[in-house]
N, C-alpha and C positions, 0 to 999 in steps of 0.2 A: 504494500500500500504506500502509495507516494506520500511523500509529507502536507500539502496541500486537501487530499482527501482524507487522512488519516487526521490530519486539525479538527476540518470538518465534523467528519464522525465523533471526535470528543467532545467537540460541543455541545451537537444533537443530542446525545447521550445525553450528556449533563442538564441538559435544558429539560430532556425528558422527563428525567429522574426527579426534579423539582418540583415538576408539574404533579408528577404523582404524588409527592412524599407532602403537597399542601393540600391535595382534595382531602383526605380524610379530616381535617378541620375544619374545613369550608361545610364539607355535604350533611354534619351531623352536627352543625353548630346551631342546638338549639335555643331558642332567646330566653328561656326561661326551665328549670327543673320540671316544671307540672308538665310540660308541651311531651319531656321524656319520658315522665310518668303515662302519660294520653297513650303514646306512643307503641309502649311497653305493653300497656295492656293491649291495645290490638294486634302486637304481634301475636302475646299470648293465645290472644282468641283464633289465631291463623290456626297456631300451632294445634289446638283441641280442636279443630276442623279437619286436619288433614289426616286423612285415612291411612297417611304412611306413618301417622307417629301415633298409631295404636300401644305402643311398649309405653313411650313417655304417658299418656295419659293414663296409663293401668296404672303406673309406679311415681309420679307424679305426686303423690299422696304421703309417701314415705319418704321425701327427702327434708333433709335440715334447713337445707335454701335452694334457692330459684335467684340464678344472677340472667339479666335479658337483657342484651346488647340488642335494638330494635333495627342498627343500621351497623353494620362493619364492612369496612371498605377496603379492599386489597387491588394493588396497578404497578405497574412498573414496568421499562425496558431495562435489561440490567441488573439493576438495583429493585427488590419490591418491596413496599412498604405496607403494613393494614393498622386500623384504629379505628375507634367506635368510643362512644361515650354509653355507661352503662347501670344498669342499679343490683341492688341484690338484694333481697328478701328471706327474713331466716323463720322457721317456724320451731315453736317452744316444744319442746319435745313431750315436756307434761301435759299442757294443755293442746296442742296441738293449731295454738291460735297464729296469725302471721305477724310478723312485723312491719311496720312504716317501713319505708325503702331505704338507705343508703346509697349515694351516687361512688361510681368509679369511671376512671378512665379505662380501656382495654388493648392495648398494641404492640405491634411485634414489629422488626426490621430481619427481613432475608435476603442473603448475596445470592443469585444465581440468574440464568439464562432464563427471563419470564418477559413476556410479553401480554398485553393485553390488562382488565381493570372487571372488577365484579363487585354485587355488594350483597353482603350477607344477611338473615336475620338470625341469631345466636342466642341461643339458651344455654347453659350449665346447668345441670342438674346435682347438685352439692349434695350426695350421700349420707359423709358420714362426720362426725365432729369433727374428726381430723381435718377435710378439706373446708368445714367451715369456720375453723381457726384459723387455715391458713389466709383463709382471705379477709380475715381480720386485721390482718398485719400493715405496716402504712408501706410495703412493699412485695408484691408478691410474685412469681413468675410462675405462669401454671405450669405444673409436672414435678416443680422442686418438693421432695419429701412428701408427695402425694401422689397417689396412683391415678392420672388423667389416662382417660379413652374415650373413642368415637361411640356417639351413644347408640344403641340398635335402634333397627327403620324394622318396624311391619310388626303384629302380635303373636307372631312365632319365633321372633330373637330370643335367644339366651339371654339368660340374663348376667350382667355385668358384676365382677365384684370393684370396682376401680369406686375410690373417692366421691368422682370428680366426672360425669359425663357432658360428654360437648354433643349440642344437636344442633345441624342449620341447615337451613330454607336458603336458595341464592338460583334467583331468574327460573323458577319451577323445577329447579332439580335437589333434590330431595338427599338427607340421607346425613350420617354420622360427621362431625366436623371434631379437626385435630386439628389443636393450636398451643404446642407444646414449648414452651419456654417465652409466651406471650405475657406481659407485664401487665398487671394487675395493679393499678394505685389509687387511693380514693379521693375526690374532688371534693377534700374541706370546704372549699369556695360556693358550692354547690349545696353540699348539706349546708350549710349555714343559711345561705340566702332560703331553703326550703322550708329551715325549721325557725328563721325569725333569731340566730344567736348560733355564734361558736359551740360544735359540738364534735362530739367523737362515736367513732362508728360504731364500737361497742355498746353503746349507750343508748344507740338508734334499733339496733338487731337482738342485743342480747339481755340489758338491762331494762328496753323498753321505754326509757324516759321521754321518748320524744317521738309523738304522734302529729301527722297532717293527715285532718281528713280529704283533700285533693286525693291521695291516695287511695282511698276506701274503695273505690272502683274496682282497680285493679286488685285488692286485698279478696274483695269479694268474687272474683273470678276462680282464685288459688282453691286447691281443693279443702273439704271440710270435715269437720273429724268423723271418720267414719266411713268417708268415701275416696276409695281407690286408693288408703292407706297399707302400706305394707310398713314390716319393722323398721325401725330408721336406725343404722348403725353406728357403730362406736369407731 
């Protein structure tokens, strides 16, 4: 490659690589916490529609949290980038009641030969305490010290023993989503402005202190005790 066109090409690249590594901020930058709350729940409501996530709705019942990334955005030539703004939901293990949400960021950076740009809708399905301490943490990266897997598609999968299952919807195709060493952090900035005062995520998911009912919608879709609940692990 001559030096002239080989300049070229590095530029392109570079120009490209930008473009993509800003859409995930731009496409999910909602103007207000409630808009992702809105959001969230109709993803939800996709996800109990669709005939291919017969497993998740059966089991759905038994997890400790529900984290729902409503938009994750993955592009690049080159270089790929994905990110999503996200929430997570824990439920009480005694009671079986849910939590107000908590906000997080979600995103990942991967070097390789990828061309092209897609946008996801993403559930976690948070099994067992274990994976929902870990995302308690004011850093998390999925997979670290917890067993993450692609969650099963159709009501004849096996069932999983992992943590931590990934399920996502992206342009009607269907089916288990890995996102394994993807960053996990939570938007203090977010919770705060949602709950009216500085607060801590703990506080939102596990101690409880801190209720919006904006949320109640989406709280009232989650399953209820007694239905489609299986054991919730340790």
């Amino acid at each position: 490659m001559s030096v002239p066109y080989r300049s070229v090409f590095l530029v392109l690249a570079a120009v490209l690589a930008a473009v993509f590594f800003h859409v995930p901020a731009r496409a999910d930058d909602y103007g207000e916490p409630g808009e992702l709350v809105d959001r969230a729940a109709a993803v939800y409501k996709r996800f109990l529609a669709d005939p291919n996530m017969e497993w998740f709705r059966n089991n759905a019942g038994g997890a400790r949290g529900i984290f729902i990334v409503p938009q994750m955005l993955r592009g690049g030539f080159i270089i790929g980038g994905s990110g999503g703004r996200g929430l997570l939901i824990a439920q009480d293990p005694a009671t079986a009641e849910w939590s107000s949400p908590a906000f997080y960021s979600m995103g990942s950076v991967s070097l390789g030969l990828q061309i092209g740009a897609d946008a996801s809708e993403i559930i976690l399905l948070i099994r067992t305490d274990r994976g929902l301490n870990a995302l308690l943490s004011t850093d998390y990266k999925l997979g670290a010290d917890v067993a993450l897997a692609a969650g099963p598609v159709g009501g004849s999968a096996k069932v999983q023993t992992a943590d931590i299952l990934a399920f996502g919807r992206s342009q009607g195709a269907y089916g288990g989503a890995s996102f394994e060493g993807a960053a996990i952090v939570p938007l203090d900035d977010w919770n705060a402005r949602y709950y009216g005062q500085p607060v801590q995520v703990f506080d939102i998911l596990i101690n409880r202190k801190w209720r919006n009912p904006q949320a109640d919608t989406l709280r009232q879709l989650l399953p209820k005790p007694g239905r489609n609940a299986q054991p919730i692990g340790r």
